[in-house]
Residue frames relative to the residue before (quaternion, step in Angstrom):
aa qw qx qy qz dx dy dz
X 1.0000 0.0000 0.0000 0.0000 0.00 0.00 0.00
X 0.5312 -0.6977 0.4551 0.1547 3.24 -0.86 0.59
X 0.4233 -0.7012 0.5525 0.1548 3.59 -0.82 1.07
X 0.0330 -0.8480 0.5250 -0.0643 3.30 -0.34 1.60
X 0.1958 0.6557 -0.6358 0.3571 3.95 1.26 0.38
X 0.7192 -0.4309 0.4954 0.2272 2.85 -2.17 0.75
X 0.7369 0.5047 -0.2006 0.4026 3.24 0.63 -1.31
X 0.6135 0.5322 -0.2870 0.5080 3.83 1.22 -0.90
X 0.5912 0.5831 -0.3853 0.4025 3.69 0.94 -1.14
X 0.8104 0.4470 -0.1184 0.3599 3.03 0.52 -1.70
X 0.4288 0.5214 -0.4282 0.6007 3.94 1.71 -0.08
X 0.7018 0.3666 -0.4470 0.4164 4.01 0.36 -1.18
X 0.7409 0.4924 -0.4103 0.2006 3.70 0.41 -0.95
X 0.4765 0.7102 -0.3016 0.4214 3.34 1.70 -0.91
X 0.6411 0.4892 -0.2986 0.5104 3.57 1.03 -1.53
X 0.7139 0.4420 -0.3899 0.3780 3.35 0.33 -0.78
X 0.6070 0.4163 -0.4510 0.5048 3.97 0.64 -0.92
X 0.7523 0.5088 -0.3380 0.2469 3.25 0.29 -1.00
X 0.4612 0.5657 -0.3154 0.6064 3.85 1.58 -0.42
X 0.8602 0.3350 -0.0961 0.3724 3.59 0.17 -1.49
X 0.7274 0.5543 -0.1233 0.3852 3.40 0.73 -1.04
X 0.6910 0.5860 -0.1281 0.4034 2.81 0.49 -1.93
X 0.2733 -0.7417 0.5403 0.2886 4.14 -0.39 1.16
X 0.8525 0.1940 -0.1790 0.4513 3.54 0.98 0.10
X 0.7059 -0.2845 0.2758 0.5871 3.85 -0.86 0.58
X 0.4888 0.7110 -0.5044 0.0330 3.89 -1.27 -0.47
X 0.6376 -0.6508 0.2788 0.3035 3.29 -1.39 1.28
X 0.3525 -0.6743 0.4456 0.4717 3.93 -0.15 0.27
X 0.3532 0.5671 -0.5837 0.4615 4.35 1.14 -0.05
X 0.7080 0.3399 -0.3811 0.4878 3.84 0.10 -0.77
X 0.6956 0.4000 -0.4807 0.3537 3.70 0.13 -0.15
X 0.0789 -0.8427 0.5277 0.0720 3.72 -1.33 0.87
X 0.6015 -0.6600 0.2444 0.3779 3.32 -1.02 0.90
X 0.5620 0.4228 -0.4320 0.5646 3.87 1.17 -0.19
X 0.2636 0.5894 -0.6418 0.4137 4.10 0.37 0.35
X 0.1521 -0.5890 0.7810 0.1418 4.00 -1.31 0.88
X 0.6099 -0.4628 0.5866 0.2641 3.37 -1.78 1.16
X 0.9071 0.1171 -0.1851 0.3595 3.62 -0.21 -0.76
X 0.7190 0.4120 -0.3082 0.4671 3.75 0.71 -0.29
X 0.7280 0.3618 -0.3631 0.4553 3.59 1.08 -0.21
X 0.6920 0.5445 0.0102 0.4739 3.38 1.81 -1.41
X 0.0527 -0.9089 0.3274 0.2527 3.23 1.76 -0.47
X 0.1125 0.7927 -0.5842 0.1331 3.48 1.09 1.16
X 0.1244 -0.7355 0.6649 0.0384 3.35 -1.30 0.87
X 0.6732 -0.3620 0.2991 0.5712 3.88 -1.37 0.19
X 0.6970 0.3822 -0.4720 0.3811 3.62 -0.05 -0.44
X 0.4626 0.5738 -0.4271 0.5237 4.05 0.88 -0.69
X 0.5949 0.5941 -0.4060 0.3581 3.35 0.29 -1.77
X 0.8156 0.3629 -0.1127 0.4363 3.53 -0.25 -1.75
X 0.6001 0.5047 -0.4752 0.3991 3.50 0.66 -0.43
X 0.6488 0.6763 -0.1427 0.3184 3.12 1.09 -1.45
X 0.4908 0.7421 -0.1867 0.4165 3.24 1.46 -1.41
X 0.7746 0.3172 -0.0551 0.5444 2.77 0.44 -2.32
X 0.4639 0.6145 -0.5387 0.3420 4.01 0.34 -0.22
X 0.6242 0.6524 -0.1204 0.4126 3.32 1.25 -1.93
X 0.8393 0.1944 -0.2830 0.4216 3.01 0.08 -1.15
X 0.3388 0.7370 -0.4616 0.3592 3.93 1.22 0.17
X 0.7619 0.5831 -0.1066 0.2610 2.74 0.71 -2.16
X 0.5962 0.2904 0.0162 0.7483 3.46 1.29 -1.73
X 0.7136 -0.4073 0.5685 -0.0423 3.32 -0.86 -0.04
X 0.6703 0.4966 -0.1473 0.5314 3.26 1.17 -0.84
X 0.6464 -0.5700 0.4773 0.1716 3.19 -2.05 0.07
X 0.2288 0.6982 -0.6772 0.0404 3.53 -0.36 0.19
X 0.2733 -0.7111 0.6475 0.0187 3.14 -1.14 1.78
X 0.6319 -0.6603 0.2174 0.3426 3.35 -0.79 1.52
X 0.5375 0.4945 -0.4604 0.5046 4.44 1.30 -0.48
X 0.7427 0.5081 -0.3783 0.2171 3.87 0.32 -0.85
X 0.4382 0.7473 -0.2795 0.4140 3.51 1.94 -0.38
X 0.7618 0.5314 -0.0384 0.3684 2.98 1.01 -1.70
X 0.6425 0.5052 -0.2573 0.5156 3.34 1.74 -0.84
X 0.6374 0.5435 -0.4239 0.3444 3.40 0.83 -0.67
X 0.4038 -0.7579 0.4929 0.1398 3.93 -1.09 1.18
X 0.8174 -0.0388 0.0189 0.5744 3.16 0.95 -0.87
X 0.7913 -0.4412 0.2585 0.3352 3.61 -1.70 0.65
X 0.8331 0.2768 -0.2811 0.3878 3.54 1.32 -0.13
X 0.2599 0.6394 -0.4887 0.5336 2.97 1.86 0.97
X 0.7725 0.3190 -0.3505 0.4227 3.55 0.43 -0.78
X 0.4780 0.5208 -0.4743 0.5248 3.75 1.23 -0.19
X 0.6478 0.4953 -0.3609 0.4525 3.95 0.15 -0.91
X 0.5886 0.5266 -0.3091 0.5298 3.98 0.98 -0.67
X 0.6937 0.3062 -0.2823 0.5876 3.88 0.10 -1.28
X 0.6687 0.3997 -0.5377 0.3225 4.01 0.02 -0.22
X 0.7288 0.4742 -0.3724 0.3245 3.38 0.99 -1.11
X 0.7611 0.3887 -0.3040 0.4210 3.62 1.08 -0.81
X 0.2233 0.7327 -0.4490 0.4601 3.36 1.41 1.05
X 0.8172 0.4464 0.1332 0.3394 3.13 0.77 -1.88
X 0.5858 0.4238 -0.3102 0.6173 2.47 1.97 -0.46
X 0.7309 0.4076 -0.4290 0.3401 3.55 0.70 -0.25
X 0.3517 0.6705 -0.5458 0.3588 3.57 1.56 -0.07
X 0.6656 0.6805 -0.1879 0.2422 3.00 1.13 -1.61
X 0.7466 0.4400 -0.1453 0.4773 3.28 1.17 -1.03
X 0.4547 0.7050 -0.3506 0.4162 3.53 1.58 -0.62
X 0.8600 0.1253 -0.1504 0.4712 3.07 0.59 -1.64
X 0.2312 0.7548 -0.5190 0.3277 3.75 0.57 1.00
């Protein structure tokens, strides 16, 4: 089962930018949640989609190609994978 604390989400999402993103090797401790995706991180559409698909591996979840694109910074996209976490907790036990 998957670790779904705040604090775990936000370690998997770091790992992931930090694997995918990142133009160079780097520890996800160095990555922060006010960090912007494209002006600090220099994610572009290709990042974008890599990213996406990293995500929706990772969780399980959906990321529909506009909702990638909107997110400004690294804890916008953490705030995104908790809620559609939660929403599927949500729907399980419906």
């Amino acid at each position: 089962m998957l670790d779904t604390t705040k604090t775990a989400i936000a370690h998997r999402v770091k790992t992931l930018i930090a694997d995918y993103i990142t133009p160079y090797p780097s520890d996800a401790a160095h990555i922060r949640d006010d960090l912007e995706l494209a002006l600090d991180l220099g994610v572009d559409s290709m990042d974008c989609v890599a990213l996406a698909l990293a995500v929706e591996q990772e969780f399980e979840i959906e990321v529909m190609d506009g909702d990638i694109k909107s997110f400004d910074t690294v804890g916008d996209l953490i705030e995104f994978v908790i809620a559609e976490l939660a929403e599927q907790k949500r729907e399980v036990m419906a």
